[in-house]
Every structure is written in C-alpha cells, then in structure tokens.
C-alpha positions in Angstrom: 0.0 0.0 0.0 3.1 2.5 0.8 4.0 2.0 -2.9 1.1 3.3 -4.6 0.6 6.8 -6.2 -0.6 8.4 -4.5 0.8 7.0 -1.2 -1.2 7.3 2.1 0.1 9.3 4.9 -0.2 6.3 7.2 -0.4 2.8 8.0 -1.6 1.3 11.0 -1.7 -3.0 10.6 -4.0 -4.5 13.5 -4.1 -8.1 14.8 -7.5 -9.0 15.8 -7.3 -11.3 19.3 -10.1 -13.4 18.7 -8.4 -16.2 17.2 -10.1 -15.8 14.0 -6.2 -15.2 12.4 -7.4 -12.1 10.4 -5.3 -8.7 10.2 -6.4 -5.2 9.4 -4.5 -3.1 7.3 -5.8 1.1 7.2 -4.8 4.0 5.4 -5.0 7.7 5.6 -4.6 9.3 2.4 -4.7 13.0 2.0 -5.8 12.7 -1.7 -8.5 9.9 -3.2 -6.2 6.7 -3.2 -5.8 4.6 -7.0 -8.9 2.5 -5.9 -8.2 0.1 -8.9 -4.5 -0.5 -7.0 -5.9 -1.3 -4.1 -8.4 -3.9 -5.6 -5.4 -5.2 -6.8 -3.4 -5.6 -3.8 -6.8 -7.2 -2.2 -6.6 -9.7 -5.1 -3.2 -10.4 -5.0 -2.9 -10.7 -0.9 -6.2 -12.9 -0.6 -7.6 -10.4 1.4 -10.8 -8.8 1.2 -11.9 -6.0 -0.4 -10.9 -2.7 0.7 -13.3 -0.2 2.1 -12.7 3.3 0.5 -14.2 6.5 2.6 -13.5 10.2 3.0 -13.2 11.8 6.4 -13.9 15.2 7.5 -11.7 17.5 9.0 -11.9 16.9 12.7 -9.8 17.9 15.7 -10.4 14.1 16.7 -8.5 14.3 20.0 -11.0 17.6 21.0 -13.9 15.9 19.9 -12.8 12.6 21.7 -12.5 14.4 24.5 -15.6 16.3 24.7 -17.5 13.0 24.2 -16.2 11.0 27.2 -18.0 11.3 30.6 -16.3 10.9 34.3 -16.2 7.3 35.2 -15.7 5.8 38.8 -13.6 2.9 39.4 -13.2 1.5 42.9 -12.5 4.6 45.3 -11.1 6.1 42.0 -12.9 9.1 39.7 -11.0 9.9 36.1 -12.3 13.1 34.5 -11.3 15.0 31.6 -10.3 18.3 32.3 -13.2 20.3 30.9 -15.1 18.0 33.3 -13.3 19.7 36.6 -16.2 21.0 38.3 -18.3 17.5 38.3 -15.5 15.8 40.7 -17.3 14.8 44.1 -16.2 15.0 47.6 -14.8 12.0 49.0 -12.8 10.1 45.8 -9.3 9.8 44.6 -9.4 12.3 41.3 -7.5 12.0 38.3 -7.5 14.0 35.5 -7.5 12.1 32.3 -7.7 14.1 28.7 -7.6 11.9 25.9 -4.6 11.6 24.1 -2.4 10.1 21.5 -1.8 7.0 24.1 -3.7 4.7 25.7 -5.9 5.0 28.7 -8.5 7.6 29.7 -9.6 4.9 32.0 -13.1 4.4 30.0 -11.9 1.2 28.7 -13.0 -2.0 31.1 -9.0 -2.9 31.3 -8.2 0.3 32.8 -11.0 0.2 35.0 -10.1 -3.1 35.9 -6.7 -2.5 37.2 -8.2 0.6 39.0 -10.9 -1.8 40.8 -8.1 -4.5 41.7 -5.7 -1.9 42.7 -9.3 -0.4 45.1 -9.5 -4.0 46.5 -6.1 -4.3 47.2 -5.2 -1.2 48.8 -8.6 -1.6 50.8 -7.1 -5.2 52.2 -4.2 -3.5 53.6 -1.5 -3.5 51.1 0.7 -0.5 50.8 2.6 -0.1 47.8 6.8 0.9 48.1 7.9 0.2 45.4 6.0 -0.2 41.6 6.2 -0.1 38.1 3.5 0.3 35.8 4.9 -1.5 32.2 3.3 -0.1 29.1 2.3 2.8 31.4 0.1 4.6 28.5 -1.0 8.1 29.9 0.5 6.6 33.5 -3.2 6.9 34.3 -2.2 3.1 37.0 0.7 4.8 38.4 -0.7 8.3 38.9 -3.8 6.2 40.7 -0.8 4.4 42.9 0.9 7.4 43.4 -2.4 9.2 44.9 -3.3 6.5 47.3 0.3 6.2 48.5 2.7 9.1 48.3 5.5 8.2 49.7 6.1 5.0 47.1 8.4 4.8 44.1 6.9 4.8 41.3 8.4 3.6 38.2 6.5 3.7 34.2 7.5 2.5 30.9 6.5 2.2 27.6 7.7 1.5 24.1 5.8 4.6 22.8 7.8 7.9 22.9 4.7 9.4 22.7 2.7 7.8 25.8 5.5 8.7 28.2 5.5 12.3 26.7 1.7 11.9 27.3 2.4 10.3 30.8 4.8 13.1 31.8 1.9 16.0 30.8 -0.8 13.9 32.7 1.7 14.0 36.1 1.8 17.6 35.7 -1.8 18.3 35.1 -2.7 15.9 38.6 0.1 17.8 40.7 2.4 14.7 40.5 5.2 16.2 38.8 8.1 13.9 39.2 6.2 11.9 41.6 6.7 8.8 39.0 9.8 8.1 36.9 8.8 7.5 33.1 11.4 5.7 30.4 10.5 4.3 26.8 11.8 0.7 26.5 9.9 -2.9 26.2 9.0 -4.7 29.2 12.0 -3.8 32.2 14.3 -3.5 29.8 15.7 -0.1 31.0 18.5 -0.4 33.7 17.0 2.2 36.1 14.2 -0.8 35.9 16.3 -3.8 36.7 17.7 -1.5 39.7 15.0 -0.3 41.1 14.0 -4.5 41.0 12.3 -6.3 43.0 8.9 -4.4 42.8 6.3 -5.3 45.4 3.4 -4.3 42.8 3.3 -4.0 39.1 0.8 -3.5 36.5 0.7 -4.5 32.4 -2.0 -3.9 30.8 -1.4 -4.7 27.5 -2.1 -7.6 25.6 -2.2 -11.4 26.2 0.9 -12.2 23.8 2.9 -9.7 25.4 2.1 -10.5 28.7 2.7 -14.3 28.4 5.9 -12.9 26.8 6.8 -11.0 30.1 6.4 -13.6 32.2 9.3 -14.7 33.0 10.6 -11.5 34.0 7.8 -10.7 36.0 8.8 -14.0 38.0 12.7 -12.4 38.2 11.3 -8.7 38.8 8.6 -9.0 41.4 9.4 -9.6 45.2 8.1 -12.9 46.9 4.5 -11.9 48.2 4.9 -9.1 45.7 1.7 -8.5 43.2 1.0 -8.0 40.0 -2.5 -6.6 38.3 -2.7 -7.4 34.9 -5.5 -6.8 31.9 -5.7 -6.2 28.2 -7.1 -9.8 28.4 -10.0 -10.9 26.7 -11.8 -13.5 28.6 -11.1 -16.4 26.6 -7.3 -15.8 27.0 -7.3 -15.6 31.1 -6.6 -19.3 31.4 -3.5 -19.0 29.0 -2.1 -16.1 31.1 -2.9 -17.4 34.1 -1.2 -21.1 33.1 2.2 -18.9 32.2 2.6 -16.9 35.4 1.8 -19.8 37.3 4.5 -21.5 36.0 6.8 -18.3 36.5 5.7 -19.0 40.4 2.7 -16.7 40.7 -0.8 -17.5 41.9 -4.4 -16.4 41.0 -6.1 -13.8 43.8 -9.0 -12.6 41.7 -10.5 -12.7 38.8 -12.4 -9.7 37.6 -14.6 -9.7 34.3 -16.0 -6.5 32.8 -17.9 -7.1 29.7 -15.6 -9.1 27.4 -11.9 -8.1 29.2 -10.7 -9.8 32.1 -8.2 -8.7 35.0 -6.4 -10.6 36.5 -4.3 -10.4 40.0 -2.0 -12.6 41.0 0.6 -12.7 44.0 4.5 -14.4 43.6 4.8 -17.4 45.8 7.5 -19.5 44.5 
C-alpha cells in the first residue's frame, strides 16, 4: 500500500485477538487513493476488499474528549479536564484528557486495574515500590501514586509518545516527578532492573505480550509481591494465568467487565 501513487500518509496493521487469524490493514490518504491499486493488492494478498471512505476534518483528540463522561472505578474518579467542576467529595481524582496513548480509563481494562488496585489497597497492602509497564497516559501509576505518596513509582512504555503523554498527565494531577517514566519494552531499562524487586506492578497490554513478560515478571517481582494485569479478553485468562503460574505466581481474583478480564496474582515461589 506504501508503494502506490498516490501514497497514504499512514499505516496502522491490527491483529485481531479473537483467534479468527485475520489482520487489518488502514490507510489515511490526503488525496483519493488509486482505488483500482488497491483492488489489486486485495486480489493479490487474498484479502478482502478494501473499504474506500472520505473523512472530515476533525480535531479528533477535542472531539474525543468532549465525548467521554467521568467514570468511577473503585474509590477512583478519572475526568477530563473540561469536566473539573463534576468531581465529588470524598474520591481519589484523576485528570484524564484523551490523548495520542492509551488510557482515559473508559476502557473495562483500565478500569479493571483501577478496581483491583481499590481492592487491594482496601485489604491493607501499601505499595513501596511499583512499576507500571506499558504505562500509557500513567493513568495506574498516577492512581498508585495518589493512594500512597510516599512509594516509588516507576513507568515505561515503548511509545515515545505515551511517556511524553504520561509526563503532561503527572503535571496536570500535581504529581510532577512523583513517577519516573522511560521508553523501552517490558523492564528492559536499567533504572528498571535497579530499582528491581517491585512489590506491585501493573501490564495492561495484551495477552501475547504479557505471556511474553512472564518470565521477567517471576525475576522482577518480590516474593509476596503483586502483580494486576489486563488487556485480556476473557477467553485468553486461562493461558495467562497457566504462564505466570509456572513463572511462580498465583491467582487472587478474577475480575470480568464485559468481554476483558483482569487478572491479579501474588508471587509465591
């Protein structure tokens, strides 16, 4: 598709986790694409047709986030920040604009991790020290960082762009510097393997990648320590489960909100 004249501004190629196998493949083109190239490419790939239509100008992060509500999770209440004035007494606020990374907290992942990380601060846990891997907007370890002040926080991502985003959304909840933020895979960053063993971590990603991390999560996390993860649908929680089990980790909860799942599971040899 990046060969044809003209040739679209972007790509973006999408794996759909449903075990069906399929793929999608989108382009943005500022002018009409060579429609007869791309039926061509559809024939030649086996794929099926491609579906040509014209989009108006839009500030799509404004409208985005003009369009999303508050939501409460656990004792936690994410907001956009033309939504200041609805936050109520008595909750842990976060302001939450959407972005060009992942996480407003309107997703049932986010608000997963937010409702296990409710649960287990209400049991008596207090985080020291965490990391929050493929961090997003940070919007887990800003929620961490509210509840307990005086941790260390770490968050990392492989998107330059979500820890820009991450760094803007500390600034905007008063939490400047309050959590460290690198771009790297998984904890490979040294100030990450340091900082090692956490007592908490979050992922939520996806379940390849976080059968993939596994193992370091079973090197990274402290004996007792816990770990919240999501980006699961609900069909894949046995397979994740199955993997950090066998990197020494045991099943605490299961939460299930519509069709994600999170998980949270505690290191016990």
């Amino acid at each position: 598709m990046e060969r044809l004249n003209p040739a679209p501004t972007g790509v973006v190629v999408l794996s759909f986790e449903d075990g069906s196998g399929l793929w999608e493949v989108s382009g943005y083109f500022i002018a009409p694409p060579d429609q007869a190239g791309l039926a061509l490419l559809a024939t030649m790939f086996k794929a099926h047709s491609f579906a040509v239509s014209e989009l108006p100008e839009t500030d799509w992060v404004a409208h985005v986030q003009h369009e999303l509500s508050p939501i409460t999770a656990g004792r936690f209440f994410l907001y956009g920040s033309h939504d200041a004035d609805k936050v109520p007494d008595g909750v842990v606020a976060l302001a939450i604009d959407a972005a060009l990374a992942f996480g407003t907290g309107h997703h049932g992942t986010t608000q997963g991790c937010l409702i296990a990380l409710d649960r287990l601060a209400r049991g008596g846990f207090v985080g020291q020290n965490i990391a929050d891997i493929g961090c997003g907007t940070a919007v887990l370890a800003m929620a961490a960082a509210k509840i307990w002040p005086d941790a260390t926080i770490h968050a990392s991502d492989i998107d330059e762009i979500a820890i820009e985003t991450s760094v803007a959304n500390l600034g905007l909840n008063g939490l400047a510097g309050k959590v460290d933020c690198m771009t790297c895979p998984g904890f490979e960053h040294t100030r990450l393997v340091t900082a090692a063993p956490f007592d908490l971590v979050f992922a939520n990603i996806l379940k390849a990648p976080l059968i993939a991390l596994a193992p370091d999560m079973g090197r990274h996390v402290a004996d007792q320590g816990h770990v919240i993860l999501s980006g699961i649908l609900n069909e894949q929680a046995d397979a994740v489960i199955a993997a950090y089990s066998t990197s020494g980790f045991s099943l605490t909860k299961l939460d299930q909100l519509g069709e994600w799942s999170t998980l949270s599971l505690q290191k016990t040899g």
